[in-house]
C-alpha positions in Angstrom: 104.9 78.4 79.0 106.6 76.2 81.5 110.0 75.2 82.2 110.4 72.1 83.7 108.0 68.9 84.4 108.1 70.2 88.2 106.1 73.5 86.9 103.6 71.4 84.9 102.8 69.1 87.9 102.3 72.3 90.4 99.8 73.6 87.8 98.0 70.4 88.0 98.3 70.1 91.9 96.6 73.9 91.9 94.0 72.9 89.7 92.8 69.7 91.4 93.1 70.1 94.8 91.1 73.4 95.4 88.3 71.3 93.0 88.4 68.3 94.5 89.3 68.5 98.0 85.8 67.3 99.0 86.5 63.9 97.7 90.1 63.4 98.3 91.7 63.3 101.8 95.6 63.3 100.5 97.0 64.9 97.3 100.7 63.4 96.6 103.7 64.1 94.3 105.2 61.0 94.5 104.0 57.8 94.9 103.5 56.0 98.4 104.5 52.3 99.0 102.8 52.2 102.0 99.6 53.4 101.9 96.6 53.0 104.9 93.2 53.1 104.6 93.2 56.5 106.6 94.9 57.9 103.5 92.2 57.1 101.4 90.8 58.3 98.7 94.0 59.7 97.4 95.0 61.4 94.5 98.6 62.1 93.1 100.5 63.6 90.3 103.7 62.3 89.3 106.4 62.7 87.0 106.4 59.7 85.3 109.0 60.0 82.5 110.2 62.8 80.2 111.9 62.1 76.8 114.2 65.1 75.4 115.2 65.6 71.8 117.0 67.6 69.6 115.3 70.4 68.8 116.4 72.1 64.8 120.2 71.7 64.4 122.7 70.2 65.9 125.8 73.1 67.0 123.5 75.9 66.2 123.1 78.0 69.1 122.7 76.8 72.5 121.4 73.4 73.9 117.7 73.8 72.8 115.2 70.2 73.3 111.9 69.1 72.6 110.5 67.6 75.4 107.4 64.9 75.9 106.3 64.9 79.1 104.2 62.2 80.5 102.6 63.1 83.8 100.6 60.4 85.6 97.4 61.6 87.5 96.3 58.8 89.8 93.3 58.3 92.1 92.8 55.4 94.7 90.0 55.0 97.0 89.3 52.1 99.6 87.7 49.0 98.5 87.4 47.6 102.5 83.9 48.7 103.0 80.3 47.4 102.3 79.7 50.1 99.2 82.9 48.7 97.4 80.8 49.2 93.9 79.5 52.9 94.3 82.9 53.4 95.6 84.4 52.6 92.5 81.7 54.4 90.6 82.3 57.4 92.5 86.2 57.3 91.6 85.5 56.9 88.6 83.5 60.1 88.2 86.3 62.3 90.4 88.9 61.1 87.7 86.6 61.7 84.5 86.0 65.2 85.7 90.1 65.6 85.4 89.6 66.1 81.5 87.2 69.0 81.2 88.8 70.4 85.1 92.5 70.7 82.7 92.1 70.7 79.6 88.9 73.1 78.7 91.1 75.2 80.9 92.9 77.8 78.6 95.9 78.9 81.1 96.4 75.3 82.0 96.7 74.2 78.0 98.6 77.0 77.0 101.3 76.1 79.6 102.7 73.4 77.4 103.0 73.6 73.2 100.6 70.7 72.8 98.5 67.9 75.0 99.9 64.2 73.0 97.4 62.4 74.4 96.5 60.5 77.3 95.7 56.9 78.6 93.4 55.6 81.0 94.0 52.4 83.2 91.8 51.0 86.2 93.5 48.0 88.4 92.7 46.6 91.6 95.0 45.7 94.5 96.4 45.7 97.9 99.0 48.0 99.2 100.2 47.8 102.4 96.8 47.1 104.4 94.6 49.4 102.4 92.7 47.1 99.3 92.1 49.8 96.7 90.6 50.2 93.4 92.8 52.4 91.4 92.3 54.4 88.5 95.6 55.9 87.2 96.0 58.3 83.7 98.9 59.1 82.3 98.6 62.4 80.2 101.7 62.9 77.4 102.7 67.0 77.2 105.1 69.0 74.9 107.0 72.0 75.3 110.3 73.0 74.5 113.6 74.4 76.2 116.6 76.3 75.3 119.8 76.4 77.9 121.0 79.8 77.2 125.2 80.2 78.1 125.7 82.1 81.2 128.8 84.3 81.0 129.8 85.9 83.8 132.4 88.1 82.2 130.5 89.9 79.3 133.0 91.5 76.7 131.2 94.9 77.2 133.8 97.7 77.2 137.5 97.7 75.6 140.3 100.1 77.6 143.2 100.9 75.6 146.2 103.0 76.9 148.8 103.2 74.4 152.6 105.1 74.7 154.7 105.8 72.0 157.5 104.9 72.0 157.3 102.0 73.8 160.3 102.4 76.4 160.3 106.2 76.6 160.7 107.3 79.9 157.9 108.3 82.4 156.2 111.5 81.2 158.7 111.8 78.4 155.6 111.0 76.1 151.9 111.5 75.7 150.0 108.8 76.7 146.4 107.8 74.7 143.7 106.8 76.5 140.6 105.2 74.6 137.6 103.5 75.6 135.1 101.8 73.8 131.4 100.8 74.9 130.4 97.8 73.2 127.0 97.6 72.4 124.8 94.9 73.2 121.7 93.7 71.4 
């Protein structure tokens, strides 16, 4: 199970890059305002937004959320040469095989509690000087988190030295010495 939207998108960053290194110069984690036609194709993974919610009770235990993670997977080629059609085409392919590539993966779906659903989006543009088709999904996670307290001072054994009378003079009395281990579950 993961722990944070940064672990999910390195799990997807694993997965996709080894597979799909033959088609994609440039693998990003966060989007590019600039991008040049020697970056191209590209594919990145971003962390597009992440909603947390209560999760059970409110005041019971310690800070525990529900989370919905929406990750965006995107994939932009160059639309500057002759084959601007195929080259759409063949984006089009390297992004469909992102479905069975993640989630006919076991590890990768066991990662998060469920997989919401997901939403697919083509648009065409100009960034900088690259013209680009672009082909963007944005896949919708859950998973859950609880902030445990960190106490740096466990209450783990009790000392007690104890004199009676109180104001009896030094070695005039016996003093008792007691300690207790606490144990810990």
């Amino acid at each position: 199970m993961i722990n944070s939207a940064r672990d999910l998108q390195n799990e997807i960053l694993n997965r996709v890059e080894p597979g799909m290194s033959d088609y994609f110069k440039r693998f990003v984690r966060s989007p590019l305002l600039i991008i040049a036609n020697t970056d191209l194709p590209l594919f990145g993974c971003y962390i597009q937004r992440e909603e947390r919610t209560q999760d059970g009770d409110n005041n019971h235990g310690p800070p525990h959320f529900y989370h919905r993670l929406t990750m965006r997977l995107a994939g932009a080629c160059s639309l500057e040469t002759e084959e601007m059609e195929d080259a759409a085409v063949d984006l089009e392919a390297q992004m469909a095989a992102l479905d069975p590539m993640l989630l006919s993966d076991p590890k990768f779906v066991m990662l998060t509690e469920a997989v919401l659903g997901s939403t697919w989006q083509s648009q065409y543009t100009k960034v900088g000087d690259a013209t680009l088709a672009e082909i963007v999904i944005d896949m919708t996670f859950s998973y859950r988190t609880i902030w445990e307290p960190v106490v740096p001072d466990d209450f783990k054994v009790l000392h007690v030295t104890g004199k009676y009378p109180p104001n009896a003079a030094p070695g005039s009395t016996q003093e008792i010495i007691r300690e207790w281990d606490i144990p810990q579950n």
